[in-house]
C-alpha positions in Angstrom: 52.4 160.9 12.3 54.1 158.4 10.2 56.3 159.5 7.1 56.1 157.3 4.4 58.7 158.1 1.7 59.1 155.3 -1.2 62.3 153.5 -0.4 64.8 155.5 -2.6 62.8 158.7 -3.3 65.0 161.6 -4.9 66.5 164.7 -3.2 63.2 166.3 -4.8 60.8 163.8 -3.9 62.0 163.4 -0.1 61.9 167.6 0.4 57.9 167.6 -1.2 57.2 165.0 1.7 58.9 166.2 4.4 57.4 170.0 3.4 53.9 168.0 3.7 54.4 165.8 6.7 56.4 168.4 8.6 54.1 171.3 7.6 53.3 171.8 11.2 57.5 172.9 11.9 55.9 176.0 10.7 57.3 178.4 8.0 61.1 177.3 7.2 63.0 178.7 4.8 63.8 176.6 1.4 67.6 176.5 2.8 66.1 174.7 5.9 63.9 172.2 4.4 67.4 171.2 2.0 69.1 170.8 5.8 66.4 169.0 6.9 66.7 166.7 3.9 70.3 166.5 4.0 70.4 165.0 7.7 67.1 163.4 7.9 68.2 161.3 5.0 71.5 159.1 3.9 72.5 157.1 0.7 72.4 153.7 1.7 72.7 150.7 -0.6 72.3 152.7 -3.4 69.0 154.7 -2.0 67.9 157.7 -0.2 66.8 156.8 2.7 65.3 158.2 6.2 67.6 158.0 8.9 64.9 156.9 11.4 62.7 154.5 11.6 59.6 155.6 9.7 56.8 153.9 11.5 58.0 155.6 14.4 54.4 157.4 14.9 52.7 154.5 13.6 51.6 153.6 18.0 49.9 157.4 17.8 47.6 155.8 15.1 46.2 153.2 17.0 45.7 155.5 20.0 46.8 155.0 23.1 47.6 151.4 24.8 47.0 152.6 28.4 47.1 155.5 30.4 50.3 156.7 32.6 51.0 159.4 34.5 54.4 161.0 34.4 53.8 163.9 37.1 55.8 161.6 39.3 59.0 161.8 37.3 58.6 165.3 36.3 57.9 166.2 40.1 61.5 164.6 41.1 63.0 167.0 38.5 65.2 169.3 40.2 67.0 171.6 37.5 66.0 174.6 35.7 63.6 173.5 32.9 62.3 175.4 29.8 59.4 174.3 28.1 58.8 174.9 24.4 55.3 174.7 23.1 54.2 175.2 19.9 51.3 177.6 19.9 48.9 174.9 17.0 50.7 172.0 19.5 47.5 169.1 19.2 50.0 167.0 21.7 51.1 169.5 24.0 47.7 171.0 25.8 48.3 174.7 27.2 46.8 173.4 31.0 49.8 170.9 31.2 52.7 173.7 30.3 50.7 175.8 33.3 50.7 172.3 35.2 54.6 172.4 34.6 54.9 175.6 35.8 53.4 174.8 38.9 54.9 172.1 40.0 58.2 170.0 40.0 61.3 171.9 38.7 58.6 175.0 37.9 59.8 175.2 34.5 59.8 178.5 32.1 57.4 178.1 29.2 57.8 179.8 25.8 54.9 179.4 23.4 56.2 180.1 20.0 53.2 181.1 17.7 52.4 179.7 14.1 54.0 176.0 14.7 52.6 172.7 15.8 54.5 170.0 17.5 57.5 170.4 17.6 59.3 173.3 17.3 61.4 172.8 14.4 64.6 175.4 16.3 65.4 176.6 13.1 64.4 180.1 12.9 66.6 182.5 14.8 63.8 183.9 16.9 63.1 180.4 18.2 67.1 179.6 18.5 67.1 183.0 20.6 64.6 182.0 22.9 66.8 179.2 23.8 70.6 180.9 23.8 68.9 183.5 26.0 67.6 181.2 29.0 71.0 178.8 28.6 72.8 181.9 28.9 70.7 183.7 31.8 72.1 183.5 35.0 70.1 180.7 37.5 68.6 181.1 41.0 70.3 179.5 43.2 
């Protein structure tokens, strides 16, 4: 998913694109979408512009290059892992969070329902999800 924003789009016109191309973040509050404007962007030579590259997802729309595997490196993991999955996640499949959870560090899943990927970690109950297993004691 690329975002293309004109060059030096205002305060107004950056939130209506990100509220469209972010849509799947799920439901944020208007406060939210202003943060999400506010850091996603910076005055620059006299414009409003993204603070990342935009063409960053422009690879997803040619499809993949090749195939690889990474249940090498996630099977070398050896610390406590949560996995976050948005429950409308297209990227995410829900056999490879049970995969995770089977193998390598054996991570915790948390489907959170109504969002795509990912996760925007702006609503408290998604913020809880995550103070609560930082803050729960590990096995050791």
């Amino acid at each position: 998913m690329s975002v293309a924003i004109r060059s030096s789009p205002t305060g107004n016109e950056a939130e209506a694109r990100l509220r469209e191309v972010l849509a799947p973040f799920g439901a944020l509050t208007d406060d939210q979408w202003t943060h999400m404007v506010d850091h996603g962007f910076e005055e620059r030579d006299g414009a409003l512009r993204l603070r990342y590259d935009p063409a960053i997802g422009g690879a997803f729309d040619r499809g993949p290059v090749f195939d690889v595997s990474l249940w090498p490196v996630w099977d070398t993991i050896d610390c406590p892992v949560l996995v976050l999955r948005g429950g409308d996640s297209d990227l995410l499949l829900p056999e490879t969070v049970v995969e995770m959870g089977e193998r390598g560090p054996a991570a915790e899943a948390v489907e959170i329902p109504g969002v795509g990927h990912a996760p925007a970690l702006m609503d408290p109950s998604q913020i809880a999800v995550v103070r609560d297993w930082l803050a729960a004691p590990t096995a050791a």
